[in-house]
N, C-alpha and C positions, 0 to 999 in steps of 0.2 A: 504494500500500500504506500500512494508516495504522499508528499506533503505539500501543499499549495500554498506559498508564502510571498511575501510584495516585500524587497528590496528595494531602497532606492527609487520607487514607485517602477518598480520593474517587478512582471510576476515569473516566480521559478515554482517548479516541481522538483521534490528533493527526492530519491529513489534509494533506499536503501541498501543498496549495490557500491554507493556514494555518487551515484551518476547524478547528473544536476539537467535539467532540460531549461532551457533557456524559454518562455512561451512567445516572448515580443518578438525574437529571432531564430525560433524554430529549430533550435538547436543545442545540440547534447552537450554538454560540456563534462569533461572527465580530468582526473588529476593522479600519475601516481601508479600508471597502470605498471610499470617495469616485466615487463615482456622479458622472457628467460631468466629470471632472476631464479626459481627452483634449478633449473638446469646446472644455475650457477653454483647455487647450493650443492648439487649430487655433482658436479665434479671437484669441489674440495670436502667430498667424504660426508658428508649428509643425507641423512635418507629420506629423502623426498620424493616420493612415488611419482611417476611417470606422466600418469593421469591429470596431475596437477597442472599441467601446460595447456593442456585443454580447458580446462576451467575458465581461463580468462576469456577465450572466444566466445564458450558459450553465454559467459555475462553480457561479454560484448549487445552477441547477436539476441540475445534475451531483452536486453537494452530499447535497442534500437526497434526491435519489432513493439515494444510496450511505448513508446514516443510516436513512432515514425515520424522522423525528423528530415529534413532536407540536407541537413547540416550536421557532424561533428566532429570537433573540434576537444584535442587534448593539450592539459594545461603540464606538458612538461612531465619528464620521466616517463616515457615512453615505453624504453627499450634501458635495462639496467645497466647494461654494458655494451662490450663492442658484438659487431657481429658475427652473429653465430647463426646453429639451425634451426633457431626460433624463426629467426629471420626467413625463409625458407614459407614456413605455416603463413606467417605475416603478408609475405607477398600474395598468396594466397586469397587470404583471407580480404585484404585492399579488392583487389580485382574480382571479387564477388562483390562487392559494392557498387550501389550505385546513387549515393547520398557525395557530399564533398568532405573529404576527409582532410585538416588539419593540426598541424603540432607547433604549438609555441615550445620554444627548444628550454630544456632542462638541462641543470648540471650533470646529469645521466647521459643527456642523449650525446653519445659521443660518436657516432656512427655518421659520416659525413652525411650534411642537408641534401648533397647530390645523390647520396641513394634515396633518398625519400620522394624525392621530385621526380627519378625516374618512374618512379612508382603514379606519380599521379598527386603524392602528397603535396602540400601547400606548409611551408616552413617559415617563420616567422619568428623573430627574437620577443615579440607583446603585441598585443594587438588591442586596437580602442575602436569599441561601437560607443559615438554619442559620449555619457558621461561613464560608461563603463571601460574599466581597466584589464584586458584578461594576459598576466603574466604566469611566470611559473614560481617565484618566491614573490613573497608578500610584499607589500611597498604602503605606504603609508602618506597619500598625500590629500590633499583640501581638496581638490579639485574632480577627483573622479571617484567613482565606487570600485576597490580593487576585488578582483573574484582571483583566487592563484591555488596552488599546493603546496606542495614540496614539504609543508609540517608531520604529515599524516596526525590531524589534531583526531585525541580522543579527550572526553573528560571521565572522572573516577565517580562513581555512586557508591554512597557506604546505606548501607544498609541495617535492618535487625539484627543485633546479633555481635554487629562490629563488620557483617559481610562487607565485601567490597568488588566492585565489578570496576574493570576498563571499556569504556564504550565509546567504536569509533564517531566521530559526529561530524556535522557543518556548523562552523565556528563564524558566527559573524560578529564585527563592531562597528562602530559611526565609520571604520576605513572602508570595508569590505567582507568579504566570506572568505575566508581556507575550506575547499572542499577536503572530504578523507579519502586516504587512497584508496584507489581501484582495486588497484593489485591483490591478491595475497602475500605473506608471507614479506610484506612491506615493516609492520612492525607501525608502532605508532609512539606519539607524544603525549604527553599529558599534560591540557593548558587550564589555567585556573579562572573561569569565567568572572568578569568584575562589573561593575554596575553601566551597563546600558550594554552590555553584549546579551545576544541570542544563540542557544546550543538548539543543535538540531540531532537528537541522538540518531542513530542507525541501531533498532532493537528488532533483531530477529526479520522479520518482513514487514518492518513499517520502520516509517520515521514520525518521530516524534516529540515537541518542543519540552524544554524541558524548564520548569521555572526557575 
């Protein structure tokens, strides 16, 4: 179940995938996805099942079929490392599309912009619709609403008991939103929300505001 929320007098659907759909621009916005990063894990000796490579497509395409968007667009961290035979699936996976697919480039994405172009992708260091800002680390300025990644924010819920949960979210403040990553096996941060922020948790198959 997603979450229908008004940024910036801008409306988004928040999907608990962390996929953000943009409604005024029709398009998905994603942050964080790091394509091969298991792979990377089971070749310095982790056991990371196989299967797990697949998962992100199928979010992907789970995604995209629950939006149908014209457009998406990823905020950086893409691909975790350099290229490998993820990359392979990827290309793949581009050319069964038929939406516009681009990448504001992350500290990850280390894999030259000239492969992704050949691909079809559209490669960009930030990009500004109107008063919105879509980079891949946060930025903080008066003038525009930032959307970005790269924190993988989650916040902490303590519970009865003393229990305690980590739960990935969408972090917003008077700057912007940090989306949470896409990815698996990304890992996350822990931010401590303060007076005029909005947590958007990711619990289970809903998102949900959290007071």
């Amino acid at each position: 179940m997603t979450l229908e929320v008004i940024l910036n007098s801008q409306k988004f659907q928040l999907h608990p995938t962390g996929a953000c759909y943009w409604v005024d621009q029709d398009v998905v916005l994603l942050a964080d996805v790091h394509l091969g990063k298991s792979a990377h894990f089971r070749k310095h000796g982790m056991a990371v099942p196989s299967q797990a490579d697949d998962k992100e497509y199928d979010k992907l395409n789970d995604v995209i079929a629950h939006f149908d968007p014209s457009r998406i667009w990823f905020l950086g961290d893409l691909f975790h490392s350099y290229q490998n035979a993820e990359w392979h699936f990827f290309e793949q996976w581009v050319r069964m599309q038929d939406i516009e697919v681009l990448l504001v480039m992350g500290n990850h994405d280390i894999i030259s912009r000239e492969q992704f172009e050949k691909l079809g992708v559209k490669t960009v260091e930030h990009l500004q619709m109107g008063s919105v800002l879509l980079t891949h680390h946060p930025v903080q300025e008066q003038a525009v609403f930032n959307i970005a990644g790269h924190i993988h924010p989650a916040v902490k819920l303590t519970g009865i008991g003393r229990q305690r949960m980590k739960i990935p979210c969408f972090f917003s403040t008077n700057y912007g939103m940090i989306l949470p990553a896409f990815g698996d096996f990304t890992g996350t941060y822990t931010l401590k929300p303060q007076k005029g922020n909005k947590v958007f948790a990711c619990v289970e198959n809903e998102v949900i505001e959290l007071s």
